[in-house]
Backbone as JSON, one array per atom type, in Angstrom:
{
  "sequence": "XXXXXXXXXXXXXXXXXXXXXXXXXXXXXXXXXXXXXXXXXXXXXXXXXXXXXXXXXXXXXXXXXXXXXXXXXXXXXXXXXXXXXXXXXXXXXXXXXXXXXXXXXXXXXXXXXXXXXXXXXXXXXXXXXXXXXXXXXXXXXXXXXXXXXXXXXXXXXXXXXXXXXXXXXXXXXXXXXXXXXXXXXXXXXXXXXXXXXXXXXXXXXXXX",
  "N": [[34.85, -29.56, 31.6], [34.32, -27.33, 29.38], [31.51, -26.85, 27.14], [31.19, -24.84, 24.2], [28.05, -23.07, 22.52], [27.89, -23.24, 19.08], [25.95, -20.97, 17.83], [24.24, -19.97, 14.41], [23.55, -17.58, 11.86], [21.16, -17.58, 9.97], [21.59, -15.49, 6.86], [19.62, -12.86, 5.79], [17.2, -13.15, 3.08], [17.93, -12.14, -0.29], [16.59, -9.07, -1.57], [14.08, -9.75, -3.82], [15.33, -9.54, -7.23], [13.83, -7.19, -9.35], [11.66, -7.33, -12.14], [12.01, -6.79, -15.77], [10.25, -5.51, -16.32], [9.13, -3.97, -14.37], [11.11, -2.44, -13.66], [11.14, -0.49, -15.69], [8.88, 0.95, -14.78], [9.33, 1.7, -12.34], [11.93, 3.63, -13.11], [10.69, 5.26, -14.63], [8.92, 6.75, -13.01], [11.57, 7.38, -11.03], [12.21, 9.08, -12.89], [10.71, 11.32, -14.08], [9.74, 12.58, -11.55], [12.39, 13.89, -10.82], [12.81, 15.25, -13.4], [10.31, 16.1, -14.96], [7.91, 14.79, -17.37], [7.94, 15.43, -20.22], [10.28, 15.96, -19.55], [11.82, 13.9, -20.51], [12.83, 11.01, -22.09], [11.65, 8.09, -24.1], [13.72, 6.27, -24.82], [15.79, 6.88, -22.84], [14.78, 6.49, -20.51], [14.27, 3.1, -20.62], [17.05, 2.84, -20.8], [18.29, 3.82, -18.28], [16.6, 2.03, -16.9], [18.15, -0.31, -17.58], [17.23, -2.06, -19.64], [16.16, -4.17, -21.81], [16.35, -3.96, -25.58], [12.91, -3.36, -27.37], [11.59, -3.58, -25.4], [9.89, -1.78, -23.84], [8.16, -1.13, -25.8], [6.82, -3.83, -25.87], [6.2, -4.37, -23.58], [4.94, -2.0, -22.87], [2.24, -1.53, -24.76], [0.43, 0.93, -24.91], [2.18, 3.12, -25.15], [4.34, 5.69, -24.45], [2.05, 7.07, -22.71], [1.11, 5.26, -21.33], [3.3, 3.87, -19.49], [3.86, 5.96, -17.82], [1.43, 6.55, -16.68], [1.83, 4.4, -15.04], [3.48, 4.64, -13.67], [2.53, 6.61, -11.78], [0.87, 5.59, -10.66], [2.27, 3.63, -9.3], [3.73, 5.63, -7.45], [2.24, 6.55, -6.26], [1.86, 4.46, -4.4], [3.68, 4.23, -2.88], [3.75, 7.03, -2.01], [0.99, 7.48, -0.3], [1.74, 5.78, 1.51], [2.64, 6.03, 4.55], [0.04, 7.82, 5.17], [-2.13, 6.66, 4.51], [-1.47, 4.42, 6.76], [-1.6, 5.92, 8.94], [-4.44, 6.12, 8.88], [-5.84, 3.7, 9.3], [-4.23, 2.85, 11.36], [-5.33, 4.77, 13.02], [-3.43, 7.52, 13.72], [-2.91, 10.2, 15.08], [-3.86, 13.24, 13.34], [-1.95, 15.29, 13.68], [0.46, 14.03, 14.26], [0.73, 11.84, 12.21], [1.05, 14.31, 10.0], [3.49, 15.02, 10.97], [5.11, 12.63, 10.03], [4.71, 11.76, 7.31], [5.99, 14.59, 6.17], [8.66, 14.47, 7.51], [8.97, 12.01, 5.47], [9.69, 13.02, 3.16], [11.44, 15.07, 3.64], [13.88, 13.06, 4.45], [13.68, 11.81, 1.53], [14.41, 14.2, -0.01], [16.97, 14.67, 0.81], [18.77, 12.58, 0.69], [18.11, 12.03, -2.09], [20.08, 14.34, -3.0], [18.03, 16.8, -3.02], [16.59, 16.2, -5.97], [14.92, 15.31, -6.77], [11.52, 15.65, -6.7], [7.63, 16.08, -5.9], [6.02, 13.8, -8.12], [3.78, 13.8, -9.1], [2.79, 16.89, -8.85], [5.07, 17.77, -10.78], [3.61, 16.28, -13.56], [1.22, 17.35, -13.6], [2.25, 19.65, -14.6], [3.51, 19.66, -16.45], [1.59, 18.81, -18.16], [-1.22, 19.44, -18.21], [-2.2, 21.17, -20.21], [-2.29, 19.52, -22.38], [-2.73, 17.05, -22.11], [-4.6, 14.57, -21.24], [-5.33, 12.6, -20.49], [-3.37, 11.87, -18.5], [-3.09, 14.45, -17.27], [-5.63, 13.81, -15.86], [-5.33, 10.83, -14.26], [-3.19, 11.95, -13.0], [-4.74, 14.05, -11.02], [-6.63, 12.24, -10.27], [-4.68, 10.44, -8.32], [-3.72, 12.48, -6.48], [-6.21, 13.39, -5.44], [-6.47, 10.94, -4.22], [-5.04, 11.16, -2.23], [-5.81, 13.24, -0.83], [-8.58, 12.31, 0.28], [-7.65, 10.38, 2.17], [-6.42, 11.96, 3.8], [-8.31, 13.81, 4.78], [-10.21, 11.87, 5.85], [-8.23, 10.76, 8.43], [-8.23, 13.1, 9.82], [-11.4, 13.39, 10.1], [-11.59, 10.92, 11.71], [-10.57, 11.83, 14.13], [-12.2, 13.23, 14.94], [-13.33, 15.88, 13.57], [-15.49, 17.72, 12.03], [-16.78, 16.88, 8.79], [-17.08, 18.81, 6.61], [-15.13, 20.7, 7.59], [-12.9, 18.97, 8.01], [-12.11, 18.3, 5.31], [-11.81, 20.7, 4.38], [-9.57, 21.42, 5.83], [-7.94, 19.25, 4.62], [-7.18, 20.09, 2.04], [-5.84, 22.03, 2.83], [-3.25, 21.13, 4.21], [-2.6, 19.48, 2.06], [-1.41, 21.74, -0.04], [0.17, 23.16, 1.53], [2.05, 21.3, 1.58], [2.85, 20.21, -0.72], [3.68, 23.18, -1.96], [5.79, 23.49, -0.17], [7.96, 21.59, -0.85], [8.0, 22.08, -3.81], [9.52, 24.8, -2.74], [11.18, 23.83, -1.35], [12.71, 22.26, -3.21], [13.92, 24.24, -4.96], [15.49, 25.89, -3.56], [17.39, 23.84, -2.36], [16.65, 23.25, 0.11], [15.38, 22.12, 3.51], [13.93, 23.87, 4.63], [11.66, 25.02, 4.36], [9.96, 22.73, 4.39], [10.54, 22.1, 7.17], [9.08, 24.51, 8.07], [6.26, 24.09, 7.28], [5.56, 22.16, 9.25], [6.09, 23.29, 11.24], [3.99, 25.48, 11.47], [1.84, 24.17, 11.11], [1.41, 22.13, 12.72], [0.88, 22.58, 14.81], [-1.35, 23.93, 14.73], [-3.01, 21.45, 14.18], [-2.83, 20.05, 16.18], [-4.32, 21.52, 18.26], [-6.9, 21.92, 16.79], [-7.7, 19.47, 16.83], [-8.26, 18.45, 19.23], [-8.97, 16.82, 22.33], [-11.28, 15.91, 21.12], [-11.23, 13.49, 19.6]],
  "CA": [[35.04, -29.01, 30.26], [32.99, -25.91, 28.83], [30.72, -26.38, 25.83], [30.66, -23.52, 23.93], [27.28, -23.83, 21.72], [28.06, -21.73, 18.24], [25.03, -20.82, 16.87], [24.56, -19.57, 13.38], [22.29, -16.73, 11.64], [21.19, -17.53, 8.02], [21.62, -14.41, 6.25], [18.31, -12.42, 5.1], [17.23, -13.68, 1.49], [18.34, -11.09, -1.03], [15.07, -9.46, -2.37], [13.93, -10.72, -5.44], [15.11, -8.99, -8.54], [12.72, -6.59, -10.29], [11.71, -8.03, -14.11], [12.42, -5.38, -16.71], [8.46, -4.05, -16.54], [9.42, -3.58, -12.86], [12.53, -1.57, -13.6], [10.75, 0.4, -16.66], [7.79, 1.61, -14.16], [10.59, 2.76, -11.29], [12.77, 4.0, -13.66], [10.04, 6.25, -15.19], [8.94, 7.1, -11.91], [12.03, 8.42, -10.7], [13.14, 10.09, -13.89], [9.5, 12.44, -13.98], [10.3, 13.14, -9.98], [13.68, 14.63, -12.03], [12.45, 16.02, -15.08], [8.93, 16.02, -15.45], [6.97, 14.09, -18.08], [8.19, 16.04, -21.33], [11.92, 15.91, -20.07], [12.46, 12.1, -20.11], [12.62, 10.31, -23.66], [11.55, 6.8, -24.24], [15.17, 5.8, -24.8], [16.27, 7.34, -21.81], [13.62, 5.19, -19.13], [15.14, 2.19, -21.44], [18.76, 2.56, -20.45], [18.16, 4.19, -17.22], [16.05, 0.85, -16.31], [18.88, -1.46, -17.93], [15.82, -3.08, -19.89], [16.56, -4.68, -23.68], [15.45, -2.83, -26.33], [12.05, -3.52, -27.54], [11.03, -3.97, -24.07], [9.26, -0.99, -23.89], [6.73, -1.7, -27.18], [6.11, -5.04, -25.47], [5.22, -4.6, -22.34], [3.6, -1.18, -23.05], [1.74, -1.3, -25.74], [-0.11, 1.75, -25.11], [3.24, 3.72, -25.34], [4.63, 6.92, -23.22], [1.37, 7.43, -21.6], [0.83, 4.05, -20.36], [4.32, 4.12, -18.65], [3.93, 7.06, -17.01], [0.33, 6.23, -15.67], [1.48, 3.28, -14.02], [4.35, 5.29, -13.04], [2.35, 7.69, -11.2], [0.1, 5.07, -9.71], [3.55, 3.17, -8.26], [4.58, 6.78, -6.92], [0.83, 7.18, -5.44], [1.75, 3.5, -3.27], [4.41, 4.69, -1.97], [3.63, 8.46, -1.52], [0.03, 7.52, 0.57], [1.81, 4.54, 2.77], [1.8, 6.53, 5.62], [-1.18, 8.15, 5.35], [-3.26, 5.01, 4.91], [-1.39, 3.56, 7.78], [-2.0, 6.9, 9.91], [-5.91, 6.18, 8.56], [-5.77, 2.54, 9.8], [-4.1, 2.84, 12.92], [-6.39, 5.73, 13.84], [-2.87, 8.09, 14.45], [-3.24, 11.67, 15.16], [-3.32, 13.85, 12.42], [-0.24, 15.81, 13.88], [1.39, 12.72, 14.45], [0.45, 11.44, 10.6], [1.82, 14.97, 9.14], [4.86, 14.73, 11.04], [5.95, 11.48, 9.14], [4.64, 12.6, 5.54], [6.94, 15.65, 6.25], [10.34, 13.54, 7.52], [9.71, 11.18, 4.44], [10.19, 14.22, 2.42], [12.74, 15.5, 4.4], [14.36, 12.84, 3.9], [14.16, 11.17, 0.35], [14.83, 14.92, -0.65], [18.56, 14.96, 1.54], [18.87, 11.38, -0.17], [18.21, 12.4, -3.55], [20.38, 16.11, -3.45], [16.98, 17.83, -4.37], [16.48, 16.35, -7.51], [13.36, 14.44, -6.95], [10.12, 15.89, -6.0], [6.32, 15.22, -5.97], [5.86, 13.24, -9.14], [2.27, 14.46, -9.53], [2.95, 17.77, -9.46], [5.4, 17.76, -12.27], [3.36, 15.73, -14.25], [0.24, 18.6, -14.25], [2.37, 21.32, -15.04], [3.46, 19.11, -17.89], [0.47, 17.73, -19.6], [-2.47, 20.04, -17.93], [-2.85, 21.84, -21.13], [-2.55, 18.96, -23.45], [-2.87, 15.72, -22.19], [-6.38, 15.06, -20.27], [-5.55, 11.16, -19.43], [-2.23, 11.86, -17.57], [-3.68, 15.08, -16.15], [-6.49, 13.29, -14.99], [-4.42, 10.1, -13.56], [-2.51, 12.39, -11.43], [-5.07, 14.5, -10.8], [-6.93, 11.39, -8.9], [-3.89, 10.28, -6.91], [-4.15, 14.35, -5.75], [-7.24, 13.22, -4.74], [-7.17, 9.53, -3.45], [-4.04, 11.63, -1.0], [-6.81, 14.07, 0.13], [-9.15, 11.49, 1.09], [-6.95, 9.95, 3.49], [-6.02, 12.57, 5.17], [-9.67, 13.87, 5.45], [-10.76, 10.45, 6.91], [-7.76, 11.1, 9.8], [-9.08, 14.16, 10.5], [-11.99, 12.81, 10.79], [-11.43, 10.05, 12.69], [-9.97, 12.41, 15.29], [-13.63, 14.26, 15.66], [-13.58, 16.67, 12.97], [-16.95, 17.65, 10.97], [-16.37, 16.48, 7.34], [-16.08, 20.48, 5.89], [-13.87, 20.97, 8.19], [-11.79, 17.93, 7.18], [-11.91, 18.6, 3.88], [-10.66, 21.75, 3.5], [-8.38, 21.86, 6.52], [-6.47, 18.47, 4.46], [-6.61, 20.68, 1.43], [-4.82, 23.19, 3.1], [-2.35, 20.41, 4.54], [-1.57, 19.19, 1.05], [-1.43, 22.45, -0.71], [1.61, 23.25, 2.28], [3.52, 20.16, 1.49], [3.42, 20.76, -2.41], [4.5, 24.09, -2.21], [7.08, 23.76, 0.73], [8.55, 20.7, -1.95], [9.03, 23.33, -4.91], [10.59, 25.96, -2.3], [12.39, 23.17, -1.01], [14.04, 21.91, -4.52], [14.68, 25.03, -5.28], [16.36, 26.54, -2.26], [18.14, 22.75, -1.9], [16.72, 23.29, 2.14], [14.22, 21.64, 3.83], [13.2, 24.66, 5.76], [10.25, 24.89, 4.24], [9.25, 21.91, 5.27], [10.29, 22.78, 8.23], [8.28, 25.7, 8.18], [5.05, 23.79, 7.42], [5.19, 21.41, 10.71], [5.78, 24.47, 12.94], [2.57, 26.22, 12.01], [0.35, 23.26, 10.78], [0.79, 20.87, 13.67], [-0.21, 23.08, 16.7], [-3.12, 23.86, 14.47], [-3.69, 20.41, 13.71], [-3.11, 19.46, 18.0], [-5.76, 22.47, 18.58], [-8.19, 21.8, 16.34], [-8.26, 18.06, 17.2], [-7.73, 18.14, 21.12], [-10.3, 16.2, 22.98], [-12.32, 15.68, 20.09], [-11.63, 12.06, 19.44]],
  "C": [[33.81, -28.19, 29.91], [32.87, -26.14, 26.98], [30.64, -25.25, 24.89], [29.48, -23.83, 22.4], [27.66, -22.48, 20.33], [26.67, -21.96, 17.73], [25.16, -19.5, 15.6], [23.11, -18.65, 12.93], [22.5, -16.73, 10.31], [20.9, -16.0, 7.94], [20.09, -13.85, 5.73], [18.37, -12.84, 4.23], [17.61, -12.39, 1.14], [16.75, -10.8, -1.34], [15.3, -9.45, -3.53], [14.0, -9.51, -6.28], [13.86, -8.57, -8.97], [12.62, -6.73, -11.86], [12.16, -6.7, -14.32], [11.2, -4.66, -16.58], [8.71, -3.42, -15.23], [10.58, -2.51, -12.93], [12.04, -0.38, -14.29], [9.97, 1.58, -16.21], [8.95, 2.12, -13.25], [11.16, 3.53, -12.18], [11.95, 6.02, -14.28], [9.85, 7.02, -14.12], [9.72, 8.09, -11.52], [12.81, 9.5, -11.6], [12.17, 11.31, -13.77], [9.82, 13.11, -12.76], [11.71, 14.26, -10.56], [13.41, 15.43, -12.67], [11.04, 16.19, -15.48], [8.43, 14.95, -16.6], [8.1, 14.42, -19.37], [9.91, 15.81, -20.9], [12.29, 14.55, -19.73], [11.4, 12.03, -21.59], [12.33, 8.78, -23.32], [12.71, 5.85, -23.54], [15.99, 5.68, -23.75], [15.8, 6.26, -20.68], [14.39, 3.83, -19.51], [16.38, 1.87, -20.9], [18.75, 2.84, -18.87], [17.59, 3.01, -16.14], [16.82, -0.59, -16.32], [17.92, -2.48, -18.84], [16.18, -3.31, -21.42], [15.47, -3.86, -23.79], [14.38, -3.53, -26.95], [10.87, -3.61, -26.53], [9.8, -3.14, -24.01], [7.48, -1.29, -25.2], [5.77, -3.2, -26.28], [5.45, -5.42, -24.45], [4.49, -3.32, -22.19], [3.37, -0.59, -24.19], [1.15, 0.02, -26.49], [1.03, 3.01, -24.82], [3.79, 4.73, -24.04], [3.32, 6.75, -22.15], [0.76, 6.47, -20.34], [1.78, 3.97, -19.21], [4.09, 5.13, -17.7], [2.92, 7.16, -16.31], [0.79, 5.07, -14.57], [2.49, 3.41, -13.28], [3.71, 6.03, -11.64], [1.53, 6.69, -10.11], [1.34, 4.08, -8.29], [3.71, 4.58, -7.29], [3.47, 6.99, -6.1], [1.17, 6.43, -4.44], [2.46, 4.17, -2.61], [4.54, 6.15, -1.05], [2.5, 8.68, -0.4], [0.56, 6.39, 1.72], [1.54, 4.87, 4.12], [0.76, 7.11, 6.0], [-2.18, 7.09, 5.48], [-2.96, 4.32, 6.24], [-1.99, 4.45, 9.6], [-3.97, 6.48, 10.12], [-6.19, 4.89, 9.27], [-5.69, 2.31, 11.11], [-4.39, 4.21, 13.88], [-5.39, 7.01, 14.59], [-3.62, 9.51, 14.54], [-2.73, 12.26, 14.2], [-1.82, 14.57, 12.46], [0.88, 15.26, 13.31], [1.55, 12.76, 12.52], [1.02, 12.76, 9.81], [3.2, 14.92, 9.29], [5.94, 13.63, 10.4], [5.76, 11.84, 7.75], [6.09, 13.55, 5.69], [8.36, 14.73, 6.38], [9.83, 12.71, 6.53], [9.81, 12.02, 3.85], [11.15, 14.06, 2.58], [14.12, 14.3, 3.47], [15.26, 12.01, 2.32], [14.6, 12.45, -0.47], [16.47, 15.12, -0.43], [19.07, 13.79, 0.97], [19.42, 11.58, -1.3], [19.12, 14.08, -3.66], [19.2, 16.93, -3.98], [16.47, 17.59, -5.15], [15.12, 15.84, -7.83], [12.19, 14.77, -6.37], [8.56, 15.32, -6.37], [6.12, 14.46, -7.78], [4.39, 13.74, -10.08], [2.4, 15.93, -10.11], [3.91, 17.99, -10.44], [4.9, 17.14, -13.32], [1.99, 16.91, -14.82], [0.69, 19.73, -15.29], [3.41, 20.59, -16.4], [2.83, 18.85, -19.03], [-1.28, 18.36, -19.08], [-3.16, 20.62, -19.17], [-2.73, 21.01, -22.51], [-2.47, 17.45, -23.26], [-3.9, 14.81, -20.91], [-5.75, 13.6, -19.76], [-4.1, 11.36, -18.57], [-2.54, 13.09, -16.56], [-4.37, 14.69, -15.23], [-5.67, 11.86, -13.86], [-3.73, 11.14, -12.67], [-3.87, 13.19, -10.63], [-6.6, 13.64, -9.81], [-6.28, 10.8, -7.82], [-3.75, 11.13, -5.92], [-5.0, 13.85, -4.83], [-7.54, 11.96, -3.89], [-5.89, 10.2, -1.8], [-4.89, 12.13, -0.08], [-7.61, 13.42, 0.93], [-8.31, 10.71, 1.98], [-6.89, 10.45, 4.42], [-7.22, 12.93, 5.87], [-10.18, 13.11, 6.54], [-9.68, 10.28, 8.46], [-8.02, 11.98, 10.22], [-10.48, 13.84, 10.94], [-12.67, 11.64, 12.01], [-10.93, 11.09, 14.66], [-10.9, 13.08, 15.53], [-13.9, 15.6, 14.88], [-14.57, 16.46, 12.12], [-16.2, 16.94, 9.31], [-15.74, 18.0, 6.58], [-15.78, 20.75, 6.14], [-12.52, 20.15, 7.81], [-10.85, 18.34, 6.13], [-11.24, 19.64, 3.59], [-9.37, 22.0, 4.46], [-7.12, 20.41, 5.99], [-6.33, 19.08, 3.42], [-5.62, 21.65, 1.66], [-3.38, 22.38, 3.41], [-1.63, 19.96, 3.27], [-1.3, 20.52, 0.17], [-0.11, 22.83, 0.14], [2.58, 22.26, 1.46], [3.92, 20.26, -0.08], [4.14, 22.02, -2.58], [6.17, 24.11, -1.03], [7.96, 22.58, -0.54], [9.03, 21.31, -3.11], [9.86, 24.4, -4.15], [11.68, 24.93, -1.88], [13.62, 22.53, -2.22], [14.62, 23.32, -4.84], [15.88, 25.68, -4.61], [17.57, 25.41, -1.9], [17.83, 23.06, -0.24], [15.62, 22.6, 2.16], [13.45, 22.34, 4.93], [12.03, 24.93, 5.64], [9.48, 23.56, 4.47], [8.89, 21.95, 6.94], [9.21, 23.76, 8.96], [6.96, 25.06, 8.81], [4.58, 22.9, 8.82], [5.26, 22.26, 11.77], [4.92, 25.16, 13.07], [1.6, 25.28, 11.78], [0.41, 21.77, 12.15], [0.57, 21.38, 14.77], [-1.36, 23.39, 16.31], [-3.77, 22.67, 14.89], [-3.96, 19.99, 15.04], [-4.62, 20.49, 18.22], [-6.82, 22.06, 18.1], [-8.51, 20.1, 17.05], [-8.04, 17.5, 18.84], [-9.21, 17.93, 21.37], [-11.63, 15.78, 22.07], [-12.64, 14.17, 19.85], [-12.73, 11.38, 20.7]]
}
């Protein structure tokens, strides 16, 4: 007689529900990615998050601009993951743009378009009248740059070389991101990995 042994596979846990402050901060998040700063209402983040009403007053006290800072700093985790991990596990800059670029790619084919850098719509919102949300994005700008710098450097590049060759790297990916919402293509992304990563192999060959 033949045994047959069944074995069984507990199911993954579900993940854990996000509270309402958790829903309020995404919610804002991806509405600004949408609309910028100025085109998203209170009310709107509110319903959009599913979150009872008062919610908002109570868990941010310090109103719109609080939300939307801690919006931008959620949108910073997720927008530097690979870069920090490129910085960590010592990849090759190439390498490390080529993934920045496909998560673009594709949370923009995801989203139809509708959602781009969060930062930059938040400048060209509040640059000329709102200094603590300018500034908040205008250090995630910067905690992006230093990353990439530090993989360039890691790979044997001088520091002022770094520096301005990851400004040039993020100044590509922001603008290929507005040609790309607009156009609905991702050829400009495209674009940017077919001339910036044989640079990036050249400049950093044999260097490490």
């Amino acid at each position: 007689m033949t045994t047959v042994m069944e074995t069984t596979t507990n199911p993954p846990n579900p993940p854990t529900p996000l509270t309402p402050r958790e829903r309020l901060v995404a919610s804002a998040r991806d509405l600004i990615q949408e609309r910028g700063v100025h085109g998203v209402g209170l009310r709107e983040i509110v319903t959009h998050a599913d979150a009872p009403r008062g919610s908002l007053q109570h868990y941010f006290p310090g109103g719109k601009d609080q939300l939307v800072a801690e919006a931008l700093t959620q949108a910073d985790a997720l927008a530097r993951r690979s870069v920090r991990q490129a910085r960590t596990e010592g990849t090759a800059p190439a390498d490390a743009l080529r993934t920045v670029l496909s998560g673009w790619r594709e949370q923009l084919q995801q989203e139809h378009f509708r959602r781009g850098c969060p930062y930059a719509a938040t400048v060209v919102d509040t640059s000329a009248g709102n200094e603590t949300l300018r500034t908040a994005a205008s250090q995630q700008l910067h905690a992006w740059h230093e990353d990439f710098t530090a993989v360039l450097q890691q790979s044997g590049l001088p520091e002022a070389r770094a520096r301005s060759l990851a400004a040039l790297v993020q100044s590509s990916i922001q603008g290929a991101l507005l040609l790309a919402r607009a156009h609905h293509s991702t050829q400009p992304l495209d674009d940017v990995e077919i001339e910036l990563v044989p640079l990036l192999e050249a400049l950093t060959a044999h260097r490490a």
